[in-house]
C-alpha positions as CSV (number, residue, x, y, z in Angstrom):
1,X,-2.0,8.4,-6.2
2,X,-0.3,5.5,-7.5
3,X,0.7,2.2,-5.2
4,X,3.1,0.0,-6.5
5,X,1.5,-4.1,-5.9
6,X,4.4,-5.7,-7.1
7,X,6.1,-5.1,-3.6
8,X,3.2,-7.2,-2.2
9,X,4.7,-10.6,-0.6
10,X,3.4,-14.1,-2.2
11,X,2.1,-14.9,1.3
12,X,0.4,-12.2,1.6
13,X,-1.1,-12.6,-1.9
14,X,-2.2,-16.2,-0.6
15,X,-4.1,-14.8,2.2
16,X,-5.8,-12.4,-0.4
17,X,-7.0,-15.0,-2.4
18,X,-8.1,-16.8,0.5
19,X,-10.6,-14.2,1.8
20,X,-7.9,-11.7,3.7
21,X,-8.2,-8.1,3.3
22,X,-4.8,-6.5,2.5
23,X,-3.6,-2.8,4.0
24,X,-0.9,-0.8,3.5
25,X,-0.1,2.9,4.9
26,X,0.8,6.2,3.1
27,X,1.2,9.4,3.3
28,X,-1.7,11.6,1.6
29,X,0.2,14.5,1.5
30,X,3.3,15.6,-0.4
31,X,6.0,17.7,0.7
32,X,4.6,21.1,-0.3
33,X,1.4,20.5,1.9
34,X,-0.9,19.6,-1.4
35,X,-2.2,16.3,-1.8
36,X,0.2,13.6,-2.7
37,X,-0.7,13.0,-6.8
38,X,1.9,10.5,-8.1
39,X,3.3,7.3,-7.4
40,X,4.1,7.0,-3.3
41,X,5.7,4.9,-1.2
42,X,4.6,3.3,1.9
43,X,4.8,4.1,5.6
44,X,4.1,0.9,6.9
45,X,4.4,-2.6,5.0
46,X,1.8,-4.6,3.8
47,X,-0.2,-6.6,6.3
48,X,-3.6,-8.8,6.4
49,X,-6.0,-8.0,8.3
């Protein structure tokens, strides 16, 4: 599964490099039922936590 990181805000990078943990949310499973096996796109945004 591939996630793109360029999509990743500059703030949020700053957190990063400040400590933060960063999490995004996707969907494991493609649209036959199998596993998802190629680049994805996310559910929810990216967010520090």
């Amino acid at each position: 599964m591939k996630i793109d990181i360029h999509t990743i805000p500059d703030a949020l990078v700053a957190k990063a490099r400040n400590g933060q943990a960063l999490e995004a949310t996707v969907c494991g499973t493609g649209s036959d039922g199998t596993p998802a096996c190629a680049s994805v796109t996310l559910t929810k945004p990216w967010r520090a936590v």
